[in-house]
C-alpha positions as CSV (number, residue, x, y, z in Angstrom):
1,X,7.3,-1.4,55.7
2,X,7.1,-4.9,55.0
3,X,6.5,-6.9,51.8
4,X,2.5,-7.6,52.8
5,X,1.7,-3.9,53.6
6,X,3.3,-3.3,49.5
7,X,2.0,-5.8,48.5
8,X,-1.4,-4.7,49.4
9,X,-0.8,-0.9,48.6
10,X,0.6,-1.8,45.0
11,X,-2.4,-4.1,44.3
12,X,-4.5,-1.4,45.7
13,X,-2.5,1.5,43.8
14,X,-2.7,-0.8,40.2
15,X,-6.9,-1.3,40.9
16,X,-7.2,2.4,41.0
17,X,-5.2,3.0,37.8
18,X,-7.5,0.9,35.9
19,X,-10.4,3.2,36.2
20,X,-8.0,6.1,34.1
21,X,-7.1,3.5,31.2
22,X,-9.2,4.7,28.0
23,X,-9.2,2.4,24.7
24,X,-10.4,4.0,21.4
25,X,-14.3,4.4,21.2
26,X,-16.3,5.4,18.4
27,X,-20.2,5.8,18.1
28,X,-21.2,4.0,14.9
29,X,-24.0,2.9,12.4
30,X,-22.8,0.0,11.8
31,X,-19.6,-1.4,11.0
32,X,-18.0,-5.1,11.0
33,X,-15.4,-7.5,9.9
34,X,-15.1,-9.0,6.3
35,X,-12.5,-11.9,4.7
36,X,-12.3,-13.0,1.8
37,X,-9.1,-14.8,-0.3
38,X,-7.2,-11.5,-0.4
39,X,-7.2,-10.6,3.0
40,X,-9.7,-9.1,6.1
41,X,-10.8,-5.5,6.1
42,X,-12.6,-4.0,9.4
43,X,-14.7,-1.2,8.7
44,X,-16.8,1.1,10.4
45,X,-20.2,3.0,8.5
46,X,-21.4,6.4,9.6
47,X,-18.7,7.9,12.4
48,X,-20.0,10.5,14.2
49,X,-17.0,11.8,16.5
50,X,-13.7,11.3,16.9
51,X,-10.4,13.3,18.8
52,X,-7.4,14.2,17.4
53,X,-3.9,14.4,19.6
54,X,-1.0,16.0,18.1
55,X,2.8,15.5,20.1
56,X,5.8,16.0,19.1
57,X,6.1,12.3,18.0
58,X,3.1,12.5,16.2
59,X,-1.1,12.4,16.2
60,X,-3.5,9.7,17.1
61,X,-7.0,9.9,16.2
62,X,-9.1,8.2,18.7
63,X,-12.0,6.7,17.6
64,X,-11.3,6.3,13.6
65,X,-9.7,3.2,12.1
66,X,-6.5,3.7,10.7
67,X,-5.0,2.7,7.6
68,X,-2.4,1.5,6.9
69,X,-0.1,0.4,3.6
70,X,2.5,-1.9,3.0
71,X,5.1,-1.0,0.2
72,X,6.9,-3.9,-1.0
73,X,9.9,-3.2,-3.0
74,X,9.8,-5.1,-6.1
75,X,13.1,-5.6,-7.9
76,X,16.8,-4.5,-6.9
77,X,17.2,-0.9,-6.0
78,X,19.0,0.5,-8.6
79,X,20.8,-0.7,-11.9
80,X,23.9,0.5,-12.9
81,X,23.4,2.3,-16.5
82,X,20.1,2.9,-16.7
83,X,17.2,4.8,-16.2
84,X,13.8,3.8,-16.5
85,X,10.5,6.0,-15.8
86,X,7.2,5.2,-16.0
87,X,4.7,8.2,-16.2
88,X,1.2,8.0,-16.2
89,X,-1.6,10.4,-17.3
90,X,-4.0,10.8,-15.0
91,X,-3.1,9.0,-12.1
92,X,-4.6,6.4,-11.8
93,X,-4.8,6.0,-15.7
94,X,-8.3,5.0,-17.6
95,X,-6.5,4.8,-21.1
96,X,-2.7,4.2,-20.7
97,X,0.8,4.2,-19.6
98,X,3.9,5.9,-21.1
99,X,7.1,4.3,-20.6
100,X,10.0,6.2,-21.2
101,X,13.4,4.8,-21.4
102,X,16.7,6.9,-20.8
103,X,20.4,6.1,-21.0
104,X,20.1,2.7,-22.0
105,X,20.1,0.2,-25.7
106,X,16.9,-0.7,-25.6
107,X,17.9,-4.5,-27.5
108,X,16.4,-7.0,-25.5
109,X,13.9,-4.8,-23.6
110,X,10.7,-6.5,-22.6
111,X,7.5,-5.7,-20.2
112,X,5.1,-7.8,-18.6
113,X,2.0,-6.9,-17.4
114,X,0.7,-8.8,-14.6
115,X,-2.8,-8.7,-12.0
116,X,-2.5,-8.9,-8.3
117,X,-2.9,-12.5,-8.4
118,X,0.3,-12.4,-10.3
119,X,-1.8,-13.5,-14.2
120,X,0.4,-12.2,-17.1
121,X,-1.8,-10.0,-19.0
122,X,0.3,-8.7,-21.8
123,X,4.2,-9.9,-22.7
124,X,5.7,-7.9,-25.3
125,X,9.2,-6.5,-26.8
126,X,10.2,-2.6,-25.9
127,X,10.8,-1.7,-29.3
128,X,11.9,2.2,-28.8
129,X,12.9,4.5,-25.9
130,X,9.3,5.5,-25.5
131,X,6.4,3.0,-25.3
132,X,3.1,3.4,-24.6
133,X,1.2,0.9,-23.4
134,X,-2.5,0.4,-23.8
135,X,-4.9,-0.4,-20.6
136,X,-8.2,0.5,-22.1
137,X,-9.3,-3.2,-22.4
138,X,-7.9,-4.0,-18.7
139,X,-11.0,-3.9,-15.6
140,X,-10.3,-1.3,-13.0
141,X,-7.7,-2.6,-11.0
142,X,-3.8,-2.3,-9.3
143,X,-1.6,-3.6,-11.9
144,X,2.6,-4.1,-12.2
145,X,4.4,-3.6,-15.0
146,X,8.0,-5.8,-15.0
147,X,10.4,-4.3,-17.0
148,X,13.0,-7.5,-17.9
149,X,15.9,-8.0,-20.4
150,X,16.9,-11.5,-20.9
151,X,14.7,-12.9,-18.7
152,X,16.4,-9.9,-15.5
153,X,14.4,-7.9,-13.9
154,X,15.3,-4.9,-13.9
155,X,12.1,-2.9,-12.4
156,X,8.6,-3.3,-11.5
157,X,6.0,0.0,-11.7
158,X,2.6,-0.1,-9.7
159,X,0.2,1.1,-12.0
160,X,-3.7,1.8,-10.7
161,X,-6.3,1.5,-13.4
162,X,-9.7,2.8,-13.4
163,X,-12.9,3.1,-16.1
């Protein structure tokens, strides 16, 4: 065969696949894109079908927007020596947060409190091995809780705040 007759037949044998190829559809109310200074969000109102695939390698979900998260590690993995938890009640807290510290002299112990834009709300000492920490003043919100000593950081907690 010679190269013009493949030619031909793989152009032809490519236009014919074309007509198989499927993107994701959705039949919507509305839906649109919005930006702001913390990022863009695409969003979708009043979904009325969507198809699920499951495989071995996973599902797709035609037709829905997915989310997606990132998790950013925030301070070193682990510390040598010490053991720090932070438990809250409910999750996400309206009142408070409990932080408990284990296996470690609490002398020099501080926590920060900071907002998403990275604003110190609250600086103080760790005083004993259990502190609580009041958010009932704070607006609903994702919060992080640094955990220092002598100006280290030793870890940071994620803490979700609502009214």
């Amino acid at each position: 065969m010679t190269l013009k007759k493949r030619t031909t037949w793989s152009l032809f044998l490519a236009t014919l696949s074309v007509g198989f190829l499927q993107a994701q559809q959705s039949t919507v109310a509305s839906g649109g894109n919005a930006s702001g200074v913390g990022g863009t969000v695409s969003y979708t109102v009043g979904q009325l079908v969507y198809t699920t695939t499951t495989q071995l390698g996973g599902s797709l979900a035609q037709g829905v927007q997915q989310p997606f998260e990132i998790k950013v590690v925030l301070g070193p993995e682990e510390v040598k020596g010490i053991t720090l938890q932070c438990t809250v009640y409910p999750n996400p807290t309206s009142g408070g947060v409990t932080l408990q510290i284990e296996n470690y002299d609490i002398k020099n112990l501080s926590y920060t409190i900071f907002d998403l834009n990275a604003r110190i709300i609250a600086n103080k000492n760790i005083s004993s091995k259990q502190t609580y920490i009041s958010m009932e003043n704070l607006a609903s919100a994702t919060y992080y809780i640094k955990i220092m000593k002598l100006n280290k950081e030793l870890k940071v907690f994620k803490i979700i705040k609502k009214n």
